[in-house]
N, CA, C and O atoms as a GROMACS GRO file, in nm:
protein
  300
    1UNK      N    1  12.573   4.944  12.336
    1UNK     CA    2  12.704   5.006  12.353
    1UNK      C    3  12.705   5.117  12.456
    1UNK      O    4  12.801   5.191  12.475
    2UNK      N    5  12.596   5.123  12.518
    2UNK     CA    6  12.599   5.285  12.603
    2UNK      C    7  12.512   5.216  12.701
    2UNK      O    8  12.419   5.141  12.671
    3UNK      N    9  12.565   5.260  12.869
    3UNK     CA   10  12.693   5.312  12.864
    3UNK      C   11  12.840   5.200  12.821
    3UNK      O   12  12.834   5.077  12.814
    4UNK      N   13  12.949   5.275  12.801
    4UNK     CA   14  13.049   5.183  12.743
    4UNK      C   15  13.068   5.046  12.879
    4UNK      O   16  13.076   5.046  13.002
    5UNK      N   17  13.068   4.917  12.744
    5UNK     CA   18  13.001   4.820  12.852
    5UNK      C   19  13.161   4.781  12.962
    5UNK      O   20  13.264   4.814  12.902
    6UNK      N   21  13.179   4.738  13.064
    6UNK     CA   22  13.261   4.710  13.149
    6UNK      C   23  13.376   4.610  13.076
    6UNK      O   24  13.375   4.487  13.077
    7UNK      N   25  13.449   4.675  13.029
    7UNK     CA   26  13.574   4.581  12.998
    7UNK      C   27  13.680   4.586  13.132
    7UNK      O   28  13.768   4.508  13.096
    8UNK      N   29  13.702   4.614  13.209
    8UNK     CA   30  13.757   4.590  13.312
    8UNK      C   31  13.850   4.686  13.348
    8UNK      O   32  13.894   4.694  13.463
    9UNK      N   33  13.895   4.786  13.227
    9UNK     CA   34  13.935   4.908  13.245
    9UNK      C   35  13.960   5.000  13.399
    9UNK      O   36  14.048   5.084  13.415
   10UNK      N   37  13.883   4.969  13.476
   10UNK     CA   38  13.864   5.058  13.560
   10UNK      C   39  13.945   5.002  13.679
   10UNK      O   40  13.990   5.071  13.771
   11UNK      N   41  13.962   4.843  13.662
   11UNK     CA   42  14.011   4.780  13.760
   11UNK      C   43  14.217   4.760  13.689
   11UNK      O   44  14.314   4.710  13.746
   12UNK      N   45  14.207   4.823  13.554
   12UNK     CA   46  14.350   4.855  13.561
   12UNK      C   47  14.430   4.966  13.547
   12UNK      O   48  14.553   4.963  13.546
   13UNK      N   49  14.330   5.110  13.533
   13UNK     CA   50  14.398   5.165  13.536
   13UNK      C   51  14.487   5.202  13.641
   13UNK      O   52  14.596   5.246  13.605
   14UNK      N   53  14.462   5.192  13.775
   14UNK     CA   54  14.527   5.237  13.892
   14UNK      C   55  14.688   5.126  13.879
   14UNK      O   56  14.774   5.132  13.967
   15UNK      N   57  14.698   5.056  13.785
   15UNK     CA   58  14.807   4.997  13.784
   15UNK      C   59  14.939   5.096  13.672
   15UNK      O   60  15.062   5.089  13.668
   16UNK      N   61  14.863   5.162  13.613
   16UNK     CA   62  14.936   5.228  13.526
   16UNK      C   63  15.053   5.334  13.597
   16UNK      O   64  15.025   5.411  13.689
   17UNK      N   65  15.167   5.322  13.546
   17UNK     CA   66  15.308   5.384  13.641
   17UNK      C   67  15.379   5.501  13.557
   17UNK      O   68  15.456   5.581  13.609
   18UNK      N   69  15.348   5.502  13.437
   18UNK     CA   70  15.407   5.573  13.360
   18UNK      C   71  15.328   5.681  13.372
   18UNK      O   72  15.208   5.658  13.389
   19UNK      N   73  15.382   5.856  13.368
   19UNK     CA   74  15.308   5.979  13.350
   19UNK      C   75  15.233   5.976  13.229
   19UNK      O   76  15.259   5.952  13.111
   20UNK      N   77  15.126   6.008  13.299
   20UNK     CA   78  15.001   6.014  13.170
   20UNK      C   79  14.901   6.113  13.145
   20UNK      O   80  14.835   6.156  13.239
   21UNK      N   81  14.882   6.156  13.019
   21UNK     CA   82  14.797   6.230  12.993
   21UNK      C   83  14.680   6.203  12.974
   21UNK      O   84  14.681   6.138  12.869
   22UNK      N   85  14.570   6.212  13.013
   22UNK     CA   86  14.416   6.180  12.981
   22UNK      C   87  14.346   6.291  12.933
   22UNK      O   88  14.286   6.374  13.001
   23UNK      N   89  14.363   6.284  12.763
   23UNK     CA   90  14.270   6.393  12.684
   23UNK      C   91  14.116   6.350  12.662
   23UNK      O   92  14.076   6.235  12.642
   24UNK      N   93  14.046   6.454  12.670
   24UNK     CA   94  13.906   6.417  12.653
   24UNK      C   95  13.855   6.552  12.534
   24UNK      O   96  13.917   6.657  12.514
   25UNK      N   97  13.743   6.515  12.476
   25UNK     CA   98  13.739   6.601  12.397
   25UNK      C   99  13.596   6.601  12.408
   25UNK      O  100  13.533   6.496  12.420
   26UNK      N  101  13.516   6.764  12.406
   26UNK     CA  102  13.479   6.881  12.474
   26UNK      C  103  13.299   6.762  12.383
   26UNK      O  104  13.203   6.723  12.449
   27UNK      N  105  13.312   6.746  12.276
   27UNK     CA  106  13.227   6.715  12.167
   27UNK      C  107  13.200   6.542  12.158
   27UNK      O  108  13.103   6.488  12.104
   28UNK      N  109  13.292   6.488  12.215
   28UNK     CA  110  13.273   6.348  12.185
   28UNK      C  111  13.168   6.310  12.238
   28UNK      O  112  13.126   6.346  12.348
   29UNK      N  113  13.109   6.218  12.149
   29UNK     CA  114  13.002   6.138  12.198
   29UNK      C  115  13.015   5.978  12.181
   29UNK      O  116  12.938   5.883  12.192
   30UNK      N  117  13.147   5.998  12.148
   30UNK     CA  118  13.153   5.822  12.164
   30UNK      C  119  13.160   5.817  12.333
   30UNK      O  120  13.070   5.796  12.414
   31UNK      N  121  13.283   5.840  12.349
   31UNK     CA  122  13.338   5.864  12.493
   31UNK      C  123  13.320   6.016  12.553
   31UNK      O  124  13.402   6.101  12.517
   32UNK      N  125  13.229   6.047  12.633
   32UNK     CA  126  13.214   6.198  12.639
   32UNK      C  127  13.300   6.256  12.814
   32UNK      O  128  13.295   6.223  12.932
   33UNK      N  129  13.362   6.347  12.736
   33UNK     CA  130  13.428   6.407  12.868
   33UNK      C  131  13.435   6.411  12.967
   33UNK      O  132  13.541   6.449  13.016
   34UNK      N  133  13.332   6.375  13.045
   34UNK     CA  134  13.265   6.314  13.175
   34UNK      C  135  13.364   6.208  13.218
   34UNK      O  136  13.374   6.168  13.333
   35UNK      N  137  13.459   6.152  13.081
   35UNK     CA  138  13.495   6.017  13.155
   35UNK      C  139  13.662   6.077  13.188
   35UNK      O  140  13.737   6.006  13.255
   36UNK      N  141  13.697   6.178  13.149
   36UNK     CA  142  13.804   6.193  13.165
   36UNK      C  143  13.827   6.231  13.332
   36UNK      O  144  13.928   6.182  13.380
   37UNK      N  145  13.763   6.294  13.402
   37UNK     CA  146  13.782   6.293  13.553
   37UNK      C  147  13.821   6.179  13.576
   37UNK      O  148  13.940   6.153  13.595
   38UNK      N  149  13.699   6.069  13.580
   38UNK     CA  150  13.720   5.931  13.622
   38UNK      C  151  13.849   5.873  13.586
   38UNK      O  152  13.919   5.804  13.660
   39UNK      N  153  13.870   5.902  13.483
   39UNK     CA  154  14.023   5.807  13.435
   39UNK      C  155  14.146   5.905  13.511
   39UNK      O  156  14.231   5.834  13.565
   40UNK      N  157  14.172   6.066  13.525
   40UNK     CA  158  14.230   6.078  13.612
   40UNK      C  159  14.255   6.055  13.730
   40UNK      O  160  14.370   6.055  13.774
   41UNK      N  161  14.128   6.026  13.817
   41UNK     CA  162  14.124   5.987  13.942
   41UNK      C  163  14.212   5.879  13.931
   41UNK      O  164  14.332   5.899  13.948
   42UNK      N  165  14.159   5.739  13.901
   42UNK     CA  166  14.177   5.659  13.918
   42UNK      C  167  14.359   5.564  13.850
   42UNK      O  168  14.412   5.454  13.864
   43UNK      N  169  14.391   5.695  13.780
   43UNK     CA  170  14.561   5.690  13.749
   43UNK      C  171  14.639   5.797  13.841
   43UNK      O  172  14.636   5.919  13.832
   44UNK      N  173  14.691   5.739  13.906
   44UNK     CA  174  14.827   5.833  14.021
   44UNK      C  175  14.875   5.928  13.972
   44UNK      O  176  14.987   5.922  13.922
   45UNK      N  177  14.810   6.030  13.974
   45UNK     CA  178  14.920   6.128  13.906
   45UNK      C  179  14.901   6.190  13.760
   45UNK      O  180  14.954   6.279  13.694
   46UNK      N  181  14.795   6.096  13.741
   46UNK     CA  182  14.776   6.169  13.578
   46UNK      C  183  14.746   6.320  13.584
   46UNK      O  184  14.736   6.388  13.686
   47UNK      N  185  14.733   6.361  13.449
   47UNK     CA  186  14.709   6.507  13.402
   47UNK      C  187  14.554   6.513  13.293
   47UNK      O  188  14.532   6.424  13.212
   48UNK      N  189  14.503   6.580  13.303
   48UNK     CA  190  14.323   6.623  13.279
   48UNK      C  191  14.393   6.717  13.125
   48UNK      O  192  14.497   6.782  13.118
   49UNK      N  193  14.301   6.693  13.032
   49UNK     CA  194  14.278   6.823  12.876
   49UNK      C  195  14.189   6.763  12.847
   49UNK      O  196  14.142   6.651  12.869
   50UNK      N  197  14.158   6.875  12.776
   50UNK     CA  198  13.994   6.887  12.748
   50UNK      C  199  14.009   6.972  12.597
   50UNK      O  200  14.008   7.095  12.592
   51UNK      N  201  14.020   6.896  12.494
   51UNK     CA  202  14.034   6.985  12.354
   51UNK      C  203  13.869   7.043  12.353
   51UNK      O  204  13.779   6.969  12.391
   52UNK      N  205  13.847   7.150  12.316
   52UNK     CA  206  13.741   7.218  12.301
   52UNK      C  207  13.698   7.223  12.139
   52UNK      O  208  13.775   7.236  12.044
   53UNK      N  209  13.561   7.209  12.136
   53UNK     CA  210  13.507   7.183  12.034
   53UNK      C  211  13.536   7.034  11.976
   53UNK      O  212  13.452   7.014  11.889
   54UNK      N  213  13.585   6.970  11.983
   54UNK     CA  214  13.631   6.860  11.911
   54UNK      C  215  13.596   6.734  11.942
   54UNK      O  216  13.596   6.713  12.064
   55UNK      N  217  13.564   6.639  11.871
   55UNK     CA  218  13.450   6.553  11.872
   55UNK      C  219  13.577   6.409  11.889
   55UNK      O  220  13.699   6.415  11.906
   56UNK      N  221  13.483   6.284  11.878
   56UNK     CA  222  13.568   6.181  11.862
   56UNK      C  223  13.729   6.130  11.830
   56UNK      O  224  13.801   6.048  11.885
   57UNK      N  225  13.746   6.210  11.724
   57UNK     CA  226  13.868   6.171  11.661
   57UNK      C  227  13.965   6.306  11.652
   57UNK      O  228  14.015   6.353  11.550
   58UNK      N  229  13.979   6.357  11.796
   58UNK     CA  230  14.042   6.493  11.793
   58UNK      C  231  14.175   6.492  11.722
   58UNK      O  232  14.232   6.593  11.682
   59UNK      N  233  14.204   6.414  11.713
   59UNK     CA  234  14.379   6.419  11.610
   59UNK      C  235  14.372   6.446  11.464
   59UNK      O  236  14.450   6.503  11.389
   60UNK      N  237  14.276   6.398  11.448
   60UNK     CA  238  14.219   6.410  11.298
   60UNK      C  239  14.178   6.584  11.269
   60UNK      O  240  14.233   6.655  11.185
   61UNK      N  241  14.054   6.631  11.373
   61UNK     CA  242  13.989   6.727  11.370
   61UNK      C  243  14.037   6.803  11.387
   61UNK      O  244  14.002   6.897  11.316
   62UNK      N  245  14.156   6.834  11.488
   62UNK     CA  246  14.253   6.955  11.514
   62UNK      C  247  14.349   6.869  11.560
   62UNK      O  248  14.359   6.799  11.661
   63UNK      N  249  14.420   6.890  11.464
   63UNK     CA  250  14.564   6.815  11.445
   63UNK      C  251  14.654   6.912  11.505
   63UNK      O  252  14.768   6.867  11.514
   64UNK      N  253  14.641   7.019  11.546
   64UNK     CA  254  14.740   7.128  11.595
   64UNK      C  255  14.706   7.140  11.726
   64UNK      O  256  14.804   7.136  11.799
   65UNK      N  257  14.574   7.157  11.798
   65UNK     CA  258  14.567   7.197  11.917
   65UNK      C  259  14.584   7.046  11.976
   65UNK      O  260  14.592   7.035  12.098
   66UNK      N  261  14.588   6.955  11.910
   66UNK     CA  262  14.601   6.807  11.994
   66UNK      C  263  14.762   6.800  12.040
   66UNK      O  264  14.813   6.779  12.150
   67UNK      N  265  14.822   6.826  11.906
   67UNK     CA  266  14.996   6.836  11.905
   67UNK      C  267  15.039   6.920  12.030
   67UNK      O  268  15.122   6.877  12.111
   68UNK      N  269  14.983   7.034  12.042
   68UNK     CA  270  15.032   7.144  12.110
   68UNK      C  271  15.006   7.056  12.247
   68UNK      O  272  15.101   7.058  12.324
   69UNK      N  273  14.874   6.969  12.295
   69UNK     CA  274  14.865   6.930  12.416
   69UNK      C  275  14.905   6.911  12.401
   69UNK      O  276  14.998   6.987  12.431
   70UNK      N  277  14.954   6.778  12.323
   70UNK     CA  278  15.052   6.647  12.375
   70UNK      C  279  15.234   6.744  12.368
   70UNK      O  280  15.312   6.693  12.448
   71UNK      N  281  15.270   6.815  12.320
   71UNK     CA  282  15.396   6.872  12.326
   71UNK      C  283  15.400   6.908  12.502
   71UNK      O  284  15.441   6.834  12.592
   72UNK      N  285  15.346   7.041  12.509
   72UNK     CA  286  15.290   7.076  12.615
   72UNK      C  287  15.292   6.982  12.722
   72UNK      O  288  15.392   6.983  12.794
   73UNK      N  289  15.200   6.902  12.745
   73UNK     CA  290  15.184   6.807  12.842
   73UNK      C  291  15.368   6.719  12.866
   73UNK      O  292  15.421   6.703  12.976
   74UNK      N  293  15.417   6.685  12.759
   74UNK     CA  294  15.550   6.641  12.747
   74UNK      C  295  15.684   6.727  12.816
   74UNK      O  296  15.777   6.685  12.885
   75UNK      N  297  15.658   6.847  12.771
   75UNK     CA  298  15.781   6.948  12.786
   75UNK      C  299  15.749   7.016  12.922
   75UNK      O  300  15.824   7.103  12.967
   0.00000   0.00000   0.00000
């Protein structure tokens, strides 16, 4: 499973049109933060967060500072 094996991801995000947020979280080790540059780059326009301290399942773990991005990032 490591590194995450090539599902083709990379060859769609640049198709994505809608404003997007790409959260990464500070602790994950499924997917570790490192990948969130890459996925901004490669979406037009996206926007970069970085929840701190927070591991895999940041919605779960901090259910408030995730909200506040995603409000934030929205408004």
């Amino acid at each position: 499973l490591w590194p995450i094996p090539d599902t083709g991801v990379k060859r769609r995000l640049p198709r994505i049109k809608a404003r997007t947020l790409v959260a990464t979280s500070e602790k994950d080790t499924i997917v570790p933060a490192a990948y969130g540059p890459a996925w901004q780059s490669a979406i037009p326009g996206a926007h970069l967060a970085t929840l701190a301290e927070a591991g895999h399942i940041a919605e779960l773990e901090q259910p408030e500072a995730f909200s506040a991005l995603v409000r934030g990032f929205l408004n």
